[in-house]
N, C-alpha and C positions, 0 to 999 in steps of 0.2 A: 949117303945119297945126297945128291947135290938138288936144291931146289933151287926153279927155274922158270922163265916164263915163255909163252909162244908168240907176244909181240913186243915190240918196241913202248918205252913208255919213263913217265918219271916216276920214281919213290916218293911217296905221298906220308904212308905211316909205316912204321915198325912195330908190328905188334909183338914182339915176342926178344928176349934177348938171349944170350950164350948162355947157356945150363937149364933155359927153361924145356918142361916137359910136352909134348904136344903129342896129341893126335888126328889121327886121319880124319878132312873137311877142317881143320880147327884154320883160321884165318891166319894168316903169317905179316904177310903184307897186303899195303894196298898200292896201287898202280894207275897213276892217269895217261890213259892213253887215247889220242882222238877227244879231249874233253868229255871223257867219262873215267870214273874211278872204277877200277878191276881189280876185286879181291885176288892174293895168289894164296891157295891155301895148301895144307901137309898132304901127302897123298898117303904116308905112311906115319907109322907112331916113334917116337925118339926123343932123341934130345937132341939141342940145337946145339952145335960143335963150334959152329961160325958164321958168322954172319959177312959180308960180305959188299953190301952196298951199306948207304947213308940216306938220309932225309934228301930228300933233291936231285939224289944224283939220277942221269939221263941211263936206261939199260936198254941194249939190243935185245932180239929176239933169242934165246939158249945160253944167254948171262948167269951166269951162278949169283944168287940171291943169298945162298943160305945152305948150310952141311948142315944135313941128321943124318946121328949114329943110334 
């Protein structure tokens, strides 16, 4: 499952790295967008496959953030 976000924005934090466990609501990333920061959180339980963005970088709106399997 690919996570994703529904607006434009920057990478702010990485909470989470490749083999960690997560579950559904758990924070993944954070996103400033509009000078606010926007949690993007798991919608489902996994493990993190890959990540996909960095610290800083600028994501469109349906950007893959991050793989759980």
């Amino acid at each position: 499952m690919q996570v994703s976000t529904d607006w434009a924005g920057m990478v702010r934090e990485i909470h989470v790295a490749v083999g960690d466990a997560v579950v559904p609501q758990q924070e993944l990333f954070t996103l400033e967008s509009m000078k606010m920061l926007q949690p993007i959180v798991a919608t489902s339980a996994g493990q993190i496959t890959a990540i996909h963005v960095a610290i800083d970088d600028f994501v469109d709106p349906g950007a893959p953030l991050a793989t759980i399997e």
